[in-house]
C-alpha positions in Angstrom: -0.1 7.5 13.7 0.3 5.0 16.6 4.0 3.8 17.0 3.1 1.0 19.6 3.8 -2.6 17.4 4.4 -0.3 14.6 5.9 -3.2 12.3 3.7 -5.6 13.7 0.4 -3.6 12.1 2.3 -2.7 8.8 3.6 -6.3 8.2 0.3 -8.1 10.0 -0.9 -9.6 7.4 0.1 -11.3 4.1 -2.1 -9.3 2.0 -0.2 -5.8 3.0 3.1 -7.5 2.1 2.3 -8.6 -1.5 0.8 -5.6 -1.6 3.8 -3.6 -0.7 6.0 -5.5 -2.3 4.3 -4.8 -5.5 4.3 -1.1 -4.8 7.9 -1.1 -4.1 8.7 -2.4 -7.7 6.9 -0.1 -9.4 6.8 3.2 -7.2 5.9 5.5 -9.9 2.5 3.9 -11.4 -0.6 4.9 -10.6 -2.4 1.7 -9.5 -6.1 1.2 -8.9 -7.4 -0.8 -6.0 -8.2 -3.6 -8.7 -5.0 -3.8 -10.2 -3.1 -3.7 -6.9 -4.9 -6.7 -6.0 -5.1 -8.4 -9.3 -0.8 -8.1 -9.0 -0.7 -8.9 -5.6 -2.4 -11.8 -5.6 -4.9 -10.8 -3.0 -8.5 -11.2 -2.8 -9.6 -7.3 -3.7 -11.6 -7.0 -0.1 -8.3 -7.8 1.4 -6.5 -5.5 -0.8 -8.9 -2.8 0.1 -8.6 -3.7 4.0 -4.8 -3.5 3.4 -5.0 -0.5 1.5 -7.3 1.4 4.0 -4.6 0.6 7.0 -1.3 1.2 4.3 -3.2 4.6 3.8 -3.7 5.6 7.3 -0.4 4.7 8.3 0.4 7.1 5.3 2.7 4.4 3.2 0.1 4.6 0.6 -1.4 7.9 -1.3 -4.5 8.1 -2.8 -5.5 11.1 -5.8 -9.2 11.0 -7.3 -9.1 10.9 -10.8 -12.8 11.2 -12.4 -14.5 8.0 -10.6 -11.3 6.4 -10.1 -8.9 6.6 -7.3 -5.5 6.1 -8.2 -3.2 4.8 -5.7 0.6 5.2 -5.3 3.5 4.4 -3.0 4.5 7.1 -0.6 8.4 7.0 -1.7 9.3 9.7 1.1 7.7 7.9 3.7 10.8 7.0 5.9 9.6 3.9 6.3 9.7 3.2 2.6 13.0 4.6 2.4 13.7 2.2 5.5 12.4 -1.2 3.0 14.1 0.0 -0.2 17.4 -0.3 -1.5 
């Protein structure tokens, strides 16, 4: 993980904060990429853009369940810890 403008490429676009601030509501649920975007307001190739980037800064984990990948927020991320209250 690159730490040069790390809150810059976490909060660089719209889409990863609705995104995030939907994950942070409900940190327990299993989401799919749909439904994250469907919540979030966000167009689902944005959401999947977002999601790809939330994923490899490892905020985001993803589980394969059958042909479905569920998605959940990383809740001992530090960063997380670092946005919640």
């Amino acid at each position: 993980m690159r730490f040069n403008n790390l809150t810059e490429s976490i909060y660089g676009t719209k889409a990863k904060v609705r995104i995030l601030d939907v994950l942070v509501r409900m940190p327990a649920k299993q989401w799919t990429g749909r439904e994250i975007a469907s919540f979030s307001d966000v167009s689902q190739p944005q959401a999947a853009i977002a999601l790809k980037q939330l994923k490899e800064q490892g905020l985001v984990l993803s589980k394969v369940i059958g042909k479905a990948t569920a998605l959940t927020l990383n809740s001992e991320h530090y960063l997380i810890q670092w946005i919640t209250p």
